[in-house]
Each structure stands twice: as C-alpha cells, then as structure tokens.
C-alpha positions, 0 to 999 in steps of 0.5 A, a space after each residue: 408642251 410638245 413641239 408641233 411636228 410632222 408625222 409620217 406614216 408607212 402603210 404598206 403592210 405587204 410582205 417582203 417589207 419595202 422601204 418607204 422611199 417617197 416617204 423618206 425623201 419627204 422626212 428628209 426634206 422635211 428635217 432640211 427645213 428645220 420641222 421636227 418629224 417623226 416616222 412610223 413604219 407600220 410594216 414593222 408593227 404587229 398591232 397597227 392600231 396600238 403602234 398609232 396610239 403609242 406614236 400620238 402619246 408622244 405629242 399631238 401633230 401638226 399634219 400626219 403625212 399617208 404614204 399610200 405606195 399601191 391601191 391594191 395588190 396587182 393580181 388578178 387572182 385575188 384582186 385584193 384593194 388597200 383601200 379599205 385597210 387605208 381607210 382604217 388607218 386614216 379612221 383610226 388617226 382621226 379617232 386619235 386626233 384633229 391634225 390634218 391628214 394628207 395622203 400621197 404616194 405612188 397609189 397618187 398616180 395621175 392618168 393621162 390616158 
C-alpha cells in the first residue's frame, strides 16, 4: 500500500509559464518536515485531465494542496475569470478522490479596504 502523502498542484495554466513559488516554499516545508510530496504542474500538461488521473494512480493522498495564483486574467478587454476553470479542477480531483482539498495562493488575498 502507498505511503499517504501531499499532493500539490500548479493551476495556473497562462502562458508564458510562471513558476509556482508559493507552491514550492509549501513543498519545501513540507519535505522539511519529513511528509512525502509530490507536485504537478499543470502549466506543462496538454491533457489536464489525464495528467490528474495518472498523478492519482500513483496513490491515493492524504490532502491535494490548489495553488490558485490569480482569479482572473487582469484585462479589462477580456475580463476572463479562472474561477470556473478552478472549479473544473477541484470537480475532477473529487471525481478522482475523497482526500481533503485545500486552496491558497496569491488569488487568497484578504482585503483590507
């Protein structure tokens, strides 16, 4: 039986590829501590979907952690939101399992006005 683990997942999918540091500061605290981790980056996946099914063959997690870096694109000529698309994702890894999901990042911002 696998080890539980964390599993930590890059959802920003805009292009250029920004590097999930939040993320990684998480993952590395994480590793520190002695928990197994494993990352996806779904920047570099063309099939989202199949990149979530192949990451849960490889053992079912304790907690998948969202990084969620913006909430929508920041034009206000298109005024694209990500929150549907992150609502996707979170649907697909419920599909996929019963471990608690948690959501964080930069689009987590508090305000203060």
């Amino acid at each position: 039986m696998p080890i539980k683990n964390i599993l930590l997942i890059n959802t920003n999918v805009a292009r250029p590829p920004v590097s999930p540091v939040g993320l990684e500061y998480v993952g590395e605290a994480l590793v520190g501590d002695g928990v197994a981790t494993r990352v996806l980056d779904l920047s570099f996946e063309n099939d989202w979907t199949e990149a979530l099914r192949k990451e849960f063959k490889n053992g079912e997690p304790l907690a998948v952690g969202l990084s969620v870096r913006n909430t929508d694109d920041c034009s206000s000529a298109s005024k694209r939101s990500f929150l549907p698309w992150i609502c996707d994702v979170v649907n697909e890894i419920r599909k996929l399992t019963s471990a608690y999901i948690i959501l964080g990042g930069a689009g987590f911002q508090e305000n203060y006005s």
